[in-house]
C-alpha positions as CSV (number, residue, x, y, z in Angstrom):
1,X,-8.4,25.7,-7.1
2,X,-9.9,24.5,-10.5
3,X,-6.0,23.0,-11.1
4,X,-5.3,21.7,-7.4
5,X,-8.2,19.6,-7.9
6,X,-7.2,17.9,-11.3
7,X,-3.7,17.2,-9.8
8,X,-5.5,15.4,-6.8
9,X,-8.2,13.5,-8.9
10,X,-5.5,12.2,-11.1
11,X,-2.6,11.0,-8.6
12,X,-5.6,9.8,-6.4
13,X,-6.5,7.8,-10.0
14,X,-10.3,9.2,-10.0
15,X,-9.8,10.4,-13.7
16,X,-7.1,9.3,-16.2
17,X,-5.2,10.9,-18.7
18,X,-7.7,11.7,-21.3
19,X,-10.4,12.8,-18.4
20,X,-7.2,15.1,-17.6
21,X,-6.6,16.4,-20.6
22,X,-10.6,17.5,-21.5
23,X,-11.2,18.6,-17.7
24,X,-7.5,20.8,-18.6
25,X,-9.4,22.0,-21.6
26,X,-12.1,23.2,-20.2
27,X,-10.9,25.6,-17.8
28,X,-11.6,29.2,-18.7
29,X,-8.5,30.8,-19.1
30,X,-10.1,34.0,-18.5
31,X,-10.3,33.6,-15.1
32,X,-5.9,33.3,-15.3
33,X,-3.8,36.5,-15.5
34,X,-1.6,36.4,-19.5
35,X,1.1,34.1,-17.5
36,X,-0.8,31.9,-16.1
37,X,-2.8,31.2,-19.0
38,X,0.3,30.3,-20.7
39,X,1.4,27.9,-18.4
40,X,-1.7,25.9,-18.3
41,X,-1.2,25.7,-22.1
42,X,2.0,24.2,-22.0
43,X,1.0,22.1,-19.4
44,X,-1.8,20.6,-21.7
45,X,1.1,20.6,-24.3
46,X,3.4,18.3,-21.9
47,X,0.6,16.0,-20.9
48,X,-0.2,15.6,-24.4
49,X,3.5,14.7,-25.4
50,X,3.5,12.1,-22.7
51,X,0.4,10.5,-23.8
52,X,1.6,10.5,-27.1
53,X,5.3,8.6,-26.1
54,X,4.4,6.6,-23.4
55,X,2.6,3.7,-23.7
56,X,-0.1,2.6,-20.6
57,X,0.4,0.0,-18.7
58,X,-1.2,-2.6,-16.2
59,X,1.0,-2.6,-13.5
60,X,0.9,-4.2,-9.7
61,X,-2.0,-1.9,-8.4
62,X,-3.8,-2.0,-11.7
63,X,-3.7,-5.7,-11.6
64,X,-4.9,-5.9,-7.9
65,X,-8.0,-3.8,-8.7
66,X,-9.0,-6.0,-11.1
67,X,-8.6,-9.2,-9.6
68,X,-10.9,-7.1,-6.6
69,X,-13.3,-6.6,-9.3
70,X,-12.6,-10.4,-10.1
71,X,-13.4,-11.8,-6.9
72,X,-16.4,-9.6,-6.0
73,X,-18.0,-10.3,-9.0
74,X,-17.7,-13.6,-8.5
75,X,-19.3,-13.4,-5.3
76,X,-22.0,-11.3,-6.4
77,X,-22.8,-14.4,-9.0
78,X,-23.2,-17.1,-6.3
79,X,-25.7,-14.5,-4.4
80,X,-27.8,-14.1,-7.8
81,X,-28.1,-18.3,-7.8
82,X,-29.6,-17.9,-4.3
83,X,-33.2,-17.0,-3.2
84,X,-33.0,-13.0,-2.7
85,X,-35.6,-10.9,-1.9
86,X,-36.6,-8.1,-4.5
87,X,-34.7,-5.6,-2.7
88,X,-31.9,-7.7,-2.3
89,X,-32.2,-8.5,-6.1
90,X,-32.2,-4.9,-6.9
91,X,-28.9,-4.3,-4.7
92,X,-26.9,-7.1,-6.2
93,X,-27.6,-6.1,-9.4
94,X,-26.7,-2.3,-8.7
95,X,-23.8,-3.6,-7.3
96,X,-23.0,-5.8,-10.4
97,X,-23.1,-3.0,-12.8
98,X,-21.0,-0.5,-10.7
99,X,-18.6,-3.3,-11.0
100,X,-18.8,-4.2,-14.4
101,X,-18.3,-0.6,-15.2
102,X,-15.3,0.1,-12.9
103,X,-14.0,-3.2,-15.0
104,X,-14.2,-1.6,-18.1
105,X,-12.5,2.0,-17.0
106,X,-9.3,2.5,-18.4
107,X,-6.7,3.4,-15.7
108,X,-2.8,5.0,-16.1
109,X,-0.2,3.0,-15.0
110,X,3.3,2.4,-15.2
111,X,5.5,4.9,-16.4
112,X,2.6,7.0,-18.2
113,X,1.2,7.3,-14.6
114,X,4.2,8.1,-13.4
115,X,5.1,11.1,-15.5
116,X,1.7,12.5,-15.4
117,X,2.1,12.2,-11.5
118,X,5.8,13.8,-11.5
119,X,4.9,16.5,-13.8
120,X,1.6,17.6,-11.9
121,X,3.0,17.2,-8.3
122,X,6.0,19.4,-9.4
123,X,4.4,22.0,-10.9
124,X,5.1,25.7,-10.3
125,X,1.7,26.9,-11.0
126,X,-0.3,24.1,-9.3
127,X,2.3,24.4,-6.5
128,X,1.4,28.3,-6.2
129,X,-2.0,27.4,-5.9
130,X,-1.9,24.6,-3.1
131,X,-0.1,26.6,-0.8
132,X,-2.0,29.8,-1.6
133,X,-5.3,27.6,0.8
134,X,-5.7,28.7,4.0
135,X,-6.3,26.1,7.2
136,X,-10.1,25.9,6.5
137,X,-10.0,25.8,2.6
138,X,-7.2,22.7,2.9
139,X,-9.8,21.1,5.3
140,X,-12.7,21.2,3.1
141,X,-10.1,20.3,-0.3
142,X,-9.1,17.0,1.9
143,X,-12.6,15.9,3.3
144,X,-14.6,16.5,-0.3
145,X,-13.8,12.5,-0.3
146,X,-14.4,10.4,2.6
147,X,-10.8,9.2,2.0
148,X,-7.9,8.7,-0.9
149,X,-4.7,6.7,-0.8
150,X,-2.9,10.3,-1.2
151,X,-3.9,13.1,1.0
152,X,-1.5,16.3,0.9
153,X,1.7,15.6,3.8
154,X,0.7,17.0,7.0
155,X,3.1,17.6,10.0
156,X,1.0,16.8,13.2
157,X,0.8,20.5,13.8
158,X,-0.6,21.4,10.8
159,X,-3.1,18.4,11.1
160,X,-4.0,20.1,14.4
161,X,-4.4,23.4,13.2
162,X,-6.8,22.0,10.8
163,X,-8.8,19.9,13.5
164,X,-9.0,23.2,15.5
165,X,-10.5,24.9,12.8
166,X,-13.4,22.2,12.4
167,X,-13.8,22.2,16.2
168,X,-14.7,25.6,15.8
169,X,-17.1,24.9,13.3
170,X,-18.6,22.2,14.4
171,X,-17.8,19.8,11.6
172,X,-18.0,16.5,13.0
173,X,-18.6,15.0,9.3
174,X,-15.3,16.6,8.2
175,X,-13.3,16.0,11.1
176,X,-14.0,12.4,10.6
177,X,-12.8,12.5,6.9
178,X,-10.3,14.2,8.1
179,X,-9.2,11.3,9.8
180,X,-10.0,8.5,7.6
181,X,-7.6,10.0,5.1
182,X,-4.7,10.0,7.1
183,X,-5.1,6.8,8.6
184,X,-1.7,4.6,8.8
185,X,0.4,7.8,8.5
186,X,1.6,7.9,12.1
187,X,-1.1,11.0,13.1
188,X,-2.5,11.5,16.2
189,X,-6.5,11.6,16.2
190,X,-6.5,12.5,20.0
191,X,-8.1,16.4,19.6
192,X,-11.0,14.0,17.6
193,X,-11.3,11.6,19.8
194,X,-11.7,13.9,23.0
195,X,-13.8,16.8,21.1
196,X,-16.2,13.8,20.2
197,X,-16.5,12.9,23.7
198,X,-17.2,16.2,24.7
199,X,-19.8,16.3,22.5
200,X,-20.9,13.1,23.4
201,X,-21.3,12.4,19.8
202,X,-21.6,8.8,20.0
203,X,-22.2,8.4,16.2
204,X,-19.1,9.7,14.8
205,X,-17.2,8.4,17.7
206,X,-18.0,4.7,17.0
207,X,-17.5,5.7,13.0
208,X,-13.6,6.8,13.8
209,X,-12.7,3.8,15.9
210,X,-14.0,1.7,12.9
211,X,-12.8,3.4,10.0
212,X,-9.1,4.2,12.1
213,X,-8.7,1.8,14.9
214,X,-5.2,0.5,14.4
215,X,-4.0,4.0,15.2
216,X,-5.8,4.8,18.4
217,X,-5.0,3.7,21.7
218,X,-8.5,2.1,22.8
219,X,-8.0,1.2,26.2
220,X,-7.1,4.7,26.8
221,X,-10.0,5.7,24.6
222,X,-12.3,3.4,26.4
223,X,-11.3,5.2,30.1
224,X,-12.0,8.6,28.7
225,X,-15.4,7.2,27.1
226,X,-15.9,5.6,31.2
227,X,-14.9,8.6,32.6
228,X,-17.3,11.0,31.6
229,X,-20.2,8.8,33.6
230,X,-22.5,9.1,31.3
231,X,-24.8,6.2,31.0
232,X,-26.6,7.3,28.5
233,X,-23.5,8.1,26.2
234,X,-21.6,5.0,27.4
235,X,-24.6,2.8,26.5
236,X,-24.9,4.3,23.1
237,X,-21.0,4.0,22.3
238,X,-21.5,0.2,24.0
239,X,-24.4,-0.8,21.5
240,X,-23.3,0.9,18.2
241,X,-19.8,-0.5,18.9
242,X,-20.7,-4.1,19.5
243,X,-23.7,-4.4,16.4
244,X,-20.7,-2.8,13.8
245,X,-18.3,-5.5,15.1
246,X,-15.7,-2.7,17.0
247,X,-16.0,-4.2,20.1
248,X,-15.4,-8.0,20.9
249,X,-17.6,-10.0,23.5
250,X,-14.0,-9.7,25.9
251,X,-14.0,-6.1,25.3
252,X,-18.1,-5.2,26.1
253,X,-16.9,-7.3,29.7
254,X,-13.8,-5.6,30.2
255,X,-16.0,-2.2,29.6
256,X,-18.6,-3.1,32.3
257,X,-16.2,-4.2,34.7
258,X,-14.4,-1.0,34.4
259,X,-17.6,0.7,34.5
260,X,-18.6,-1.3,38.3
261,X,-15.0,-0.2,39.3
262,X,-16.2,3.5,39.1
263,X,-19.6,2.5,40.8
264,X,-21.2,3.6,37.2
């Protein structure tokens, strides 16, 4: 697993190449039968080589991020000319210095990226590894981060199986990961959706229409949440919704006039 991770932290660009190659270097071979400790040298050995020929660069998504950094610093200097509060104060400037240290991290890009990327994502070992996790190990590997912009490919079925298995744990924090990271991939949060209802979890409910709302259906969402006439639950969804900006003044009407339909 100690390998699986690496891979993901470094095509998900949470480490770079030299955090890659010490993390790499620390792993005790011990714990790797003869051949496997063999092929995690040479794959320190091919890293190496391509840090050593390939130069980094700063390409398109480098140079987004740091134009981000960019404009939120300069927003963060027009708060600090303003009268703040001491708390206030004290988050700006924690804010500040989380940015000015994510400005000074050096990223891979470009064809150093690239490589490193190709030649992790292809490896036998690694490979071996992945696909030795069963449905509940792959749902806690996915939902240690609330969301990356490269999850492992999921058919809906499999996303399902692993839904199924947090159902049957209970774990409403990771299903809603679970979700968040494949948002915009054309998956179906429905079993979610519904097993939040059921549980009339109002809290994580209102937290997966915000963080994934372009790929539910809401008015059908919306009927279910009328359906279960609960006015307690209803309210709840109805308040957190509107004060975290989900639902529009049009849509808190169109709820309660659904909601007089049903004589609720």
């Amino acid at each position: 697993m100690d390998l699986v991770n690496l891979m993901y932290k470094y095509i998900n660009q949470f480490i770079n190449s030299d955090e890659l190659l010490e993390e790499l270097k620390k792993l005790e071979l011990n714990h790797y039968s003869k051949e496997e400790e063999q092929e995690i040298k040479q794959l320190i050995l091919d890293v190496q080589n391509i840090k050593n020929t390939t130069p980094n660069e700063i390409d398109d998504i480098e140079r987004k991020r740091l134009g981000n950094i960019e404009h939120f610093l300069g927003l963060i200097e027009q708060a600090e000319n303003t009268d703040l509060n001491d708390d206030l104060k004290k988050l700006v400037q924690k804010k500040k210095a989380q940015f000015l240290k994510d400005q000074n991290k050096v990223y891979d890009g470009g064809v150093l990226f690239q490589s490193i990327f190709d030649l992790l994502t292809n490896h036998d070992l690694i490979g071996r590894y992945a696909k030795a996790m069963n449905d509940l190990e792959l749902l806690e590997f996915i939902t240690q981060y609330i969301s990356v912009p490269m999850p492992p490919i999921l058919t809906q079925d499999k996303f399902n199986d692993l839904v199924r298995i947090g159902i049957k744990r209970d774990m409403r924090e990771d299903l809603w990961r679970l979700a968040f990271n494949y948002n915009h991939k054309e998956i179906d949060f429905t079993l979610i959706e519904d097993y939040f209802i059921l549980k009339r979890e109002d809290y994580y409910l209102t937290e997966l229409i915000s963080a994934v709302e372009e790929d539910l259906n809401e008015d059908k969402l919306i009927d279910k949440i009328i359906d279960t006439l609960d006015k307690d639950f209803i309210d709840q969804v109805v308040q957190t919704g509107y004060q975290i900006g989900i639902f529009s003044d049009e849509e808190i009407k169109e709820i309660i006039r659904k909601c007089l339909e049903k004589n609720y």
